[in-house]
ZAMARGU-4260 file (C-alpha; in steps of 0.2 Angstrom, whole numbers, plus 5000, padded with zeros to 4 digits):
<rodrens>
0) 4426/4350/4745 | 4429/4365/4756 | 4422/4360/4771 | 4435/4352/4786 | 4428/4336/4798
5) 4433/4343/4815 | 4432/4330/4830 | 4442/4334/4846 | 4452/4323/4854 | 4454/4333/4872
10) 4464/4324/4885 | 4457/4328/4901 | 4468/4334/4915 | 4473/4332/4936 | 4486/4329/4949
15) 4491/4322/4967 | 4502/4321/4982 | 4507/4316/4998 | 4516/4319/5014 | 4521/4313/5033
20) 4508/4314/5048 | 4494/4306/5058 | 4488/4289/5053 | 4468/4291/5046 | 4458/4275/5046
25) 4446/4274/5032 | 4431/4272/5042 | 4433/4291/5046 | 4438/4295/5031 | 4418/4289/5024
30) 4410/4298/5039 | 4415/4316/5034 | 4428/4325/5021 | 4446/4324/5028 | 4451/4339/5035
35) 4463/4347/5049 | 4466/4338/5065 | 4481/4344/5074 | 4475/4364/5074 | 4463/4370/5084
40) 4446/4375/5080 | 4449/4391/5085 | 4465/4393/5073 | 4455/4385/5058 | 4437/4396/5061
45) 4449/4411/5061 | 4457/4406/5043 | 4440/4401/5037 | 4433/4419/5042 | 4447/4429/5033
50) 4447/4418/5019 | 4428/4422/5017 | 4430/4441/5018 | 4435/4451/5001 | 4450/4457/5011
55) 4454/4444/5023 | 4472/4438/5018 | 4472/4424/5025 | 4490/4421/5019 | 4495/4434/5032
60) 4489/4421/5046 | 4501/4419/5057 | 4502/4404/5067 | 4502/4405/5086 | 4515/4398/5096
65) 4531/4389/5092 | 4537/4386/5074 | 4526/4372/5065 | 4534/4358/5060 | 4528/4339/5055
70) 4508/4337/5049 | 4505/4352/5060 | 4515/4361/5048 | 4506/4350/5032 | 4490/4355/5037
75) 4497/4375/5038 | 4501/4370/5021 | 4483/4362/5015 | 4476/4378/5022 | 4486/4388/5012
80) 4480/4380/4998 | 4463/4382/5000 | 4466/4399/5001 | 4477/4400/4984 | 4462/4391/4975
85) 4451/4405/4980 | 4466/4416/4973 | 4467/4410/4956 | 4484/4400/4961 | 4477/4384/4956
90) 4494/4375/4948 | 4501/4382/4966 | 4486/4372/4975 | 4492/4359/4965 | 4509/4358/4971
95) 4505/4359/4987 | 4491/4345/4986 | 4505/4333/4977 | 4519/4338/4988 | 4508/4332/5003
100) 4500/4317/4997 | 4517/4309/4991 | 4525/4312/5008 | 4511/4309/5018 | 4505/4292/5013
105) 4494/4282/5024 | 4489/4299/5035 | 4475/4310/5038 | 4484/4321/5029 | 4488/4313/5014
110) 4473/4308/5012 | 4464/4326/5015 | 4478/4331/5001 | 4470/4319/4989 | 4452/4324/4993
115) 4455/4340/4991 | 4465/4337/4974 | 4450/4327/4968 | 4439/4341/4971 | 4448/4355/4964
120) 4454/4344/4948 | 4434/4341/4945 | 4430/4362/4939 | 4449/4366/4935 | 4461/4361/4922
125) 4477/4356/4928 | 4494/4351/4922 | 4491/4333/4917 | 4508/4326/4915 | 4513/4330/4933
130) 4497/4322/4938 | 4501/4306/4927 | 4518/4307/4935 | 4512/4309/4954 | 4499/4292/4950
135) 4513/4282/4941 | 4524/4283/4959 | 4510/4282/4973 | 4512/4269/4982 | 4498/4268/4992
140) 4479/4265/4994 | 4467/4281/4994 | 4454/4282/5006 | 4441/4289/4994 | 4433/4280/4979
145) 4434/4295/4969 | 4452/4296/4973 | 4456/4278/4970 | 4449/4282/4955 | 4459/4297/4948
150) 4475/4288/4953 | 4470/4273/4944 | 4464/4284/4927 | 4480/4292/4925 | 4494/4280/4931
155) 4485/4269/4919 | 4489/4283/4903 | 4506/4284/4912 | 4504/4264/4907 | 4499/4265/4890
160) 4511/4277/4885 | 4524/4266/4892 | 4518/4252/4882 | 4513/4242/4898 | 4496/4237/4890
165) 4492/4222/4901 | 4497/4234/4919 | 4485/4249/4912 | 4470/4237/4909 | 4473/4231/4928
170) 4473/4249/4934 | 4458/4254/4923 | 4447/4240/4930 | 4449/4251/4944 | 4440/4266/4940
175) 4426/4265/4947 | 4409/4266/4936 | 4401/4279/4945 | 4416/4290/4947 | 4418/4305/4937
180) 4436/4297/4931 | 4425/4282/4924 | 4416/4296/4910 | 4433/4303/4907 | 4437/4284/4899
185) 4422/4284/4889 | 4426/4302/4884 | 4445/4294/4878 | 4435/4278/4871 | 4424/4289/4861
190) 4437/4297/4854 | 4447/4280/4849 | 4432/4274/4840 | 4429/4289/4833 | 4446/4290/4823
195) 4443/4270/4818 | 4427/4277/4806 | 4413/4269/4820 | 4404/4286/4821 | 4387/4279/4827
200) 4396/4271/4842 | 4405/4286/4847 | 4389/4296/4848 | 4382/4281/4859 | 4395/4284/4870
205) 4393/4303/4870 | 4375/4302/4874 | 4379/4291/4888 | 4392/4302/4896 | 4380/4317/4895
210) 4367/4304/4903 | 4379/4303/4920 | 4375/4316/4934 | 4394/4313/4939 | 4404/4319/4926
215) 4420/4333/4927 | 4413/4352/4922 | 4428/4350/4907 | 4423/4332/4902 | 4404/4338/4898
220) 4409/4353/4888 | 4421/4344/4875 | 4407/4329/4876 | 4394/4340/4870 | 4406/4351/4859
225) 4409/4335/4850 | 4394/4327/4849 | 4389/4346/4840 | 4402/4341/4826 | 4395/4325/4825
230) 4380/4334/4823 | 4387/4344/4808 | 4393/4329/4799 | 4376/4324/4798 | 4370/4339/4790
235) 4360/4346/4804 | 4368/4365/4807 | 4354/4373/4817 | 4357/4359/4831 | 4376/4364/4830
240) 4374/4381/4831 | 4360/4378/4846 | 4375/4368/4855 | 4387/4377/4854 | 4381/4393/4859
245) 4377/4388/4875 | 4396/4382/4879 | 4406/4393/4891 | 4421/4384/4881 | 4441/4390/4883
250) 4447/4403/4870 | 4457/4389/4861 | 4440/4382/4857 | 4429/4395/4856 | 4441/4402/4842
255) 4437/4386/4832 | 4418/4385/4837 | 4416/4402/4828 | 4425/4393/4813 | 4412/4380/4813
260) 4398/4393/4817 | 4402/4402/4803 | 4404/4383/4791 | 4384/4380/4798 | 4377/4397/4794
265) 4387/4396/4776 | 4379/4379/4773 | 4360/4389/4778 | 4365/4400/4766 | 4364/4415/4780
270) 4381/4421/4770 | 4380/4439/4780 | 4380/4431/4799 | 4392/4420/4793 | 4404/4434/4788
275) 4399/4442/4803 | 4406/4429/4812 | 4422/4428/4802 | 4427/4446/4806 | 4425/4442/4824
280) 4436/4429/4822 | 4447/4439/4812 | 4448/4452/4829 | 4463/4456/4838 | 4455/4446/4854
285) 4459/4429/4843 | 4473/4434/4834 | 4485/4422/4841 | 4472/4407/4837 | 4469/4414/4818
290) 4467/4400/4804 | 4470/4401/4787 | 4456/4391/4785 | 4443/4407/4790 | 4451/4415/4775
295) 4448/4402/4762 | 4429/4401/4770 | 4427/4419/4767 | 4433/4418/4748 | 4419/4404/4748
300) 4407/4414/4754 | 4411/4429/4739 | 4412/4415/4725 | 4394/4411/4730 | 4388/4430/4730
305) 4398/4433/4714 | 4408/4444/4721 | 4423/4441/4712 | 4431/4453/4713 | 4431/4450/4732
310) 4442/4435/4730 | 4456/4440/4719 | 4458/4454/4734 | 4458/4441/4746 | 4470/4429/4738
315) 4482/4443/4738 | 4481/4448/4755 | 4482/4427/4760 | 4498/4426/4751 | 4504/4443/4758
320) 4500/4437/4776 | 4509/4420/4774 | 4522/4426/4763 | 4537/4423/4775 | 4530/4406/4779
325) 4530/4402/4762 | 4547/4405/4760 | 4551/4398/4775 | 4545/4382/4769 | 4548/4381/4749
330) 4565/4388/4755 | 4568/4371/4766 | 4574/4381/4780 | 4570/4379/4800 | 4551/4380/4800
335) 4553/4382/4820 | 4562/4399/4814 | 4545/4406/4808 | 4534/4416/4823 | 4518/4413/4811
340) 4522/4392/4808 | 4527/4392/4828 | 4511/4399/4832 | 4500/4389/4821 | 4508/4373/4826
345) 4506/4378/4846 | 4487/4380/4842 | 4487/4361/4839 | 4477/4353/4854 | 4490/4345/4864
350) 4504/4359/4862 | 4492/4375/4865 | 4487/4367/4882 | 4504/4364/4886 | 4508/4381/4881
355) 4495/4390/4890 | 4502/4380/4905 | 4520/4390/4902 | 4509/4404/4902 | 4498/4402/4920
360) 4517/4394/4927 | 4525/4413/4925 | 4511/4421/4930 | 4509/4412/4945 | 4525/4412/4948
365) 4526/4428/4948 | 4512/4434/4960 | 4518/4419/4973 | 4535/4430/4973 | 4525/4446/4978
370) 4516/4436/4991 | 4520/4435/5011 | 4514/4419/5015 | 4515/4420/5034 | 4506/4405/5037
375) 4517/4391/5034 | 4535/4394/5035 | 4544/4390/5017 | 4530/4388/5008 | 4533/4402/4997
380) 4550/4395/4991 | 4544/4378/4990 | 4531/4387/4978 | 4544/4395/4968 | 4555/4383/4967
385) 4539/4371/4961 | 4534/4382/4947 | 4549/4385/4939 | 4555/4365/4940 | 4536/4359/4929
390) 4537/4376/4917 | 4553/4371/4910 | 4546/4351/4909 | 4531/4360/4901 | 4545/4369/4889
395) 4554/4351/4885 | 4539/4343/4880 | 4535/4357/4868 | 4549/4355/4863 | 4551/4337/4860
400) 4533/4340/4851 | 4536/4354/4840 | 4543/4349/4826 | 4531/4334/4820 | 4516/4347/4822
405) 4526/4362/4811 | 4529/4347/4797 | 4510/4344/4799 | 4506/4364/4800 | 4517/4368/4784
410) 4508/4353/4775 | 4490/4361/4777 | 4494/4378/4773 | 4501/4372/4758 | 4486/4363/4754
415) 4475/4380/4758 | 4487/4388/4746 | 4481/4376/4735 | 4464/4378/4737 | 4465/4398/4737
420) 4474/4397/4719 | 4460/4387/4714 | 4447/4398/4718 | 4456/4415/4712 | 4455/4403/4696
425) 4438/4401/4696 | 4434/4420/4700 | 4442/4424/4684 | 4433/4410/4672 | 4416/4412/4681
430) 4413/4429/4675 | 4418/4423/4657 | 4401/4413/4657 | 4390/4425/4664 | 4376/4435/4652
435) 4381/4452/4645 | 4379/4466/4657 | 4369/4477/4643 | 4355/4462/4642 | 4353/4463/4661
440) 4341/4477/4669 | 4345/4478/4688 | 4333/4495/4692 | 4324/4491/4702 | 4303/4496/4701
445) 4297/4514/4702 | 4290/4520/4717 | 4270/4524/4712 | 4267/4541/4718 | 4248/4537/4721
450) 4250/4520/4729 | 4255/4518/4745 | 4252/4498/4748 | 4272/4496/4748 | 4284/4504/4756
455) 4301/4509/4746 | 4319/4510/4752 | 4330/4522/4744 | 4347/4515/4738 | 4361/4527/4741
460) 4378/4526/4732
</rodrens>
């Protein structure tokens, strides 16, 4: 009764641009990776050289004669961003790759903006709804099939949300089958058939996502991940637990696979690792992603020990801990008010990705600000100005969200408050029914002092 069905429903993630410059044919653009054609290979194997050393800066390049401007200058720009990738700047690489592919249509550098979007959005997650906005206005035809692709897959969600059903199943006959784009559909099908009850179906899909050789690194990960909780519906923990520790997953989810670790080894009756992995949850590391759903798994746990005792003390601290949220709620007042409801509602899967996005937006923007980017004149203000424009959208849409997921949040606490008064109830009739301490003998056997066929373990305090 205790037990929570956990299926995610993770929305994969990408974006794209485009700017002004040379006219690229297509028939280059199959015979090798789009790339710089206005620098000289001189200029270029310098960047690349600096950008492979430790040291290089490559940033500090600066360009040789007079001040860039028109696709010489976009191409400074796509350099740049292949060197911010390396850096860790990857929504800046992103900004850059829109910004150039939206101005730039039908040139080889739009289209080497594209192809290098593509590729960075295949190992790094991205801020979706700039990438849904960037594919709803591009007006042009990509070079690449992977790229036709992507723009297809997330103009089309722009489409659906929309309510322009008919225009979104044009576009999604687009995505390619043998695109990585195309097992991000499965990945959303699964999911749809999955919250209709078709569980069987859903796992067909699944399987044949994790069939494909061409699938996005993200895209695997939550497809296994969810295939392991389809696994522990059926009953089958040691297969969950053999899943999921082998995912490099995020820290939102690896907070909530140590939650279901710790359901699978409760349900082997392993109660000790299963604690174990409660109080590595319950670590300062994950405190931001607590639930109270690991408390009322650990007052499970003592209820099947016996420990009884053991659960009125952690009733008391549950309520102690969400004491203000209580009142926050039975006292009808703002939930949005309370930190502790704020930050259980921003754990929800949309809103935390959205959240963490704020997060890598202020950082980025504050390491591009302590940069000298030499190589492409105003870039670095482009950058800033960029960063700051799509955190606050980030912060509107949190906004806009937030107060449907706090109703839901308050709701399920409530309900564990529930559950938790019912099993400090039965921690205090349970004992009632139990034998008489004083017709129970729990010494245990005397160690022989002449024997020595077993070996004995003295008990101390």
């Amino acid at each position: 009764m205790f037990a929570r069905k956990r299926i995610a429903n993770f929305t994969l993630v990408l974006i794209a641009s485009v700017f002004v410059g040379t006219p690229s044919s297509s028939k280059q653009a199959e015979a090798k990776p789009p790339g710089p054609i206005n620098l000289s290979n001189e200029f270029v194997s310098e960047f690349r050289d600096k950008l492979s050393k430790k040291n290089g800066r490559p940033l500090d390049l600066i360009f040789p004669g007079d001040t860039p401007s028109g696709s010489t200058l976009e191409e400074l720009r796509l350099l740049a961003a292949e060197a911010m990738v390396k850096s860790g700047y990857t929504l800046s690489a992103q900004a850059v790759y829109m910004d150039v592919a939206a101005r730039a249509l039908g040139t080889s550098q739009g289209a080497w903006a594209l192809y290098a979007l593509d590729n960075l959005a295949q190992q790094i997650e991205l801020d979706d709804a700039a990438l849904e906005e960037m594919a709803y206005e591009y007006d042009a035809v990509a070079d690449g099939v992977s790229e036709r692709a992507m723009l297809a897959w997330y103009r089309a969600k722009t489409l659906l949300r929309r309510g322009y059903d008919e225009w979104a199943m044009q576009d999604l006959a687009k995505t390619a089958t043998d695109t990585r784009w195309h097992a991000d559909r499965l990945f959303e099908r699964a999911t749809d058939v999955l919250a209709d009850g078709k569980v069987d179906e859903a796992e067909a899909l699944y399987d044949d996502i994790l069939k494909r050789s061409n699938v996005r690194v993200s895209t695997r990960q939550f497809t296994e991940l969810n295939r392991a909780r389809l696994t522990f519906e059926k009953g089958d923990y040691q297969e969950t637990l053999r899943i999921v520790r082998t995912l490099d997953l995020p820290l939102r989810e690896r907070a909530r696979a140590l939650l279901e670790m710790a359901w699978s080894r409760y349900y082997l009756k392993e109660y000790g690792k299963a604690l174990g992995i409660l109080t590595v949850a319950d670590s300062a590391f994950f405190e931001a992603l607590r639930s109270p759903e690991a408390d009322l798994l650990k007052m499970v746990i003592h209820r099947d020990l016996c420990r009884y005792d053991l659960i009125k003390t952690e009733a008391v601290a549950f309520r102690e801990r969400y004491k203000k949220s209580f009142k926050q709620i039975e006292g009808r007042l703002t939930l949005e008010d309370d930190p502790q409801l704020k930050q259980m509602a921003l754990q929800s899967r949309f809103l935390q990705r959205r959240a963490t996005l704020i997060h890598r937006y202020r950082t980025e923007r504050k390491l591009i600000f302590d940069e000298d980017i030499k190589i492409a004149p105003g870039l670095r203000d482009f950058l800033l100005r960029s960063l700051l424009t799509r955190e606050r959208k980030v912060e509107a849409e949190i906004e806009r969200a937030l107060p449907r997921e706090l109703d839901r949040v308050a709701s399920e606490l409530i309900e564990y408050r529930d559950q938790v008064t019912f099993l400090e109830y039965e921690a205090s009739i349970r004992p009632l029914t139990a034998l008489p301490a004083d017709d129970l003998d729990y010494r245990p056997e005397a160690a022989s002092k002449t024997r020595f066929e077993r070996l004995y373990w003295p008990v101390v305090n």
